[in-house]
N, C-alpha and C positions, 0 to 999 in steps of 0.2 A: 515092578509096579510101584508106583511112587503112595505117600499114603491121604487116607482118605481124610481130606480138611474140609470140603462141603458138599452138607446132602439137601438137594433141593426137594420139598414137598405141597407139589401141589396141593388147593384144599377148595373145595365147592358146600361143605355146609354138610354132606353125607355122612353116613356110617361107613362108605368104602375109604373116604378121605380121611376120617377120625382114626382108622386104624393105620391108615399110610402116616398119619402123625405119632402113631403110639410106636411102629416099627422105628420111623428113623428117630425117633427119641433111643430108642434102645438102642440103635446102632451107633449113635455117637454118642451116646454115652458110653458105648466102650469103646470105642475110637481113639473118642477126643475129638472128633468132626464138630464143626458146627453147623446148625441147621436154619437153611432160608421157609419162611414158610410163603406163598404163594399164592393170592387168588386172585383169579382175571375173571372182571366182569365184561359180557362181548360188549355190551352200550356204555356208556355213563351219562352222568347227569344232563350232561347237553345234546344229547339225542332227540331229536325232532320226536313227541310221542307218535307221532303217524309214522315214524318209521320203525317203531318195535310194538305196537301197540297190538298189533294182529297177530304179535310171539305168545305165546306163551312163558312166564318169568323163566319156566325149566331153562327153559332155550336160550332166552336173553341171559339170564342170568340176574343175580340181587344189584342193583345200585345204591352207593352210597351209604348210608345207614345199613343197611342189610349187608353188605361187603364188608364191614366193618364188625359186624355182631358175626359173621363166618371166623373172620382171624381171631377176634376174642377168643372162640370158643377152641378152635387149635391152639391157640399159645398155651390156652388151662391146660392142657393135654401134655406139654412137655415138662419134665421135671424143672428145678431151680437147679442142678449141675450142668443140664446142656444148655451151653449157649446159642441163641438165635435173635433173627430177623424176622419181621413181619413186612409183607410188602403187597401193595396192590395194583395192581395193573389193569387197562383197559383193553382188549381187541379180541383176537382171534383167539379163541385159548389153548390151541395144542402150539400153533406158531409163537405166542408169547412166549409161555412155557418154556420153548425150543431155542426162544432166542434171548430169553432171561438166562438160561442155564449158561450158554458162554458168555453171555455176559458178565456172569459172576463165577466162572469157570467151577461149573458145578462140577463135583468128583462124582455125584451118582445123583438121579431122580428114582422118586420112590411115588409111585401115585398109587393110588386104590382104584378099584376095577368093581362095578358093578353092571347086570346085566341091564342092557336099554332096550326098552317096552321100541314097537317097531315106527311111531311118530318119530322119534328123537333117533333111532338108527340111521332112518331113512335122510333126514334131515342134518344132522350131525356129524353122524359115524361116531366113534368111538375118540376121543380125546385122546386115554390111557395108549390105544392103539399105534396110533399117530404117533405120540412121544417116544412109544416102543420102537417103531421103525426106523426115523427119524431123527434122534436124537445120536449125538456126538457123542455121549459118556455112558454108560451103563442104566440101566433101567431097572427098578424092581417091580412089581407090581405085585400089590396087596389086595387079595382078598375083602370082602366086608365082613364075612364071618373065619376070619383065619384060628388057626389052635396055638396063643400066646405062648402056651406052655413050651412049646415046638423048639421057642427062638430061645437062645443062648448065645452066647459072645464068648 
């Protein structure tokens, strides 16, 4: 197995994603990997509002100014020895995801998993899910409330 040079982390603004940022900070910092951080909003700014208007933001997702205040607050989150990326994306967001990761030959995706109330199941399904089955390189998936203490290198 060749070694790990990048870990991608999705991030939607949550406590499940804030910990998927806390894990792959800690995993490349003993690596040595570096880390993509990630958020796809499904609209952006040039979206007809009569075409997301009747979403709910959960669903749509933040545009713009709010996409931007999501990576802020993951970047805080990674120490000053790992190094990363910030990056924003528009569309689908388990296929972006999926297809940002070989695009930047991700070595592993780390997303946080929270449970979805049954509007957002039904209508969604599960992101973290999708990336699980479907992705090309290895997946972890993080808890919202995990035990820090657990993880070691």
């Amino acid at each position: 197995m060749e070694r790990l040079a990048r870990i991608l982390v999705p991030v939607d603004g949550s406590g499940a994603s804030d910990q998927a940022v806390r894990f792959a900070a800690i995993l490349a910092d003993a690596t040595g990997a570096s880390v993509d951080i990630l958020h796809v909003s499904y609209f952006d700014s040039s979206t007809d509002a009569d075409e997301v208007s009747w979403l709910p933001e959960s669903v749509a997702g933040p545009i713009g100014p709010e996409a931007e205040k999501i990576l802020e607050r993951a970047k805080r989150l990674i120490p000053d020895a790992v190094i990363y990326e910030a990056h924003h994306r528009t569309g689908s967001p388990a296929q972006t995801i999926l297809d940002f990761a070989e695009e930047r030959q991700s070595g592993l995706i780390v997303v946080g998993s929270c449970r979805l109330d049954a509007l957002h199941a039904a209508l969604l399904g599960s992101v973290s899910t999708q990336v699980l089955y479907e992705a090309k390189c290895p997946v972890t998936v993080v808890k919202e409330n995990p035990h820090p203490e657990r993880i070691s290198c």
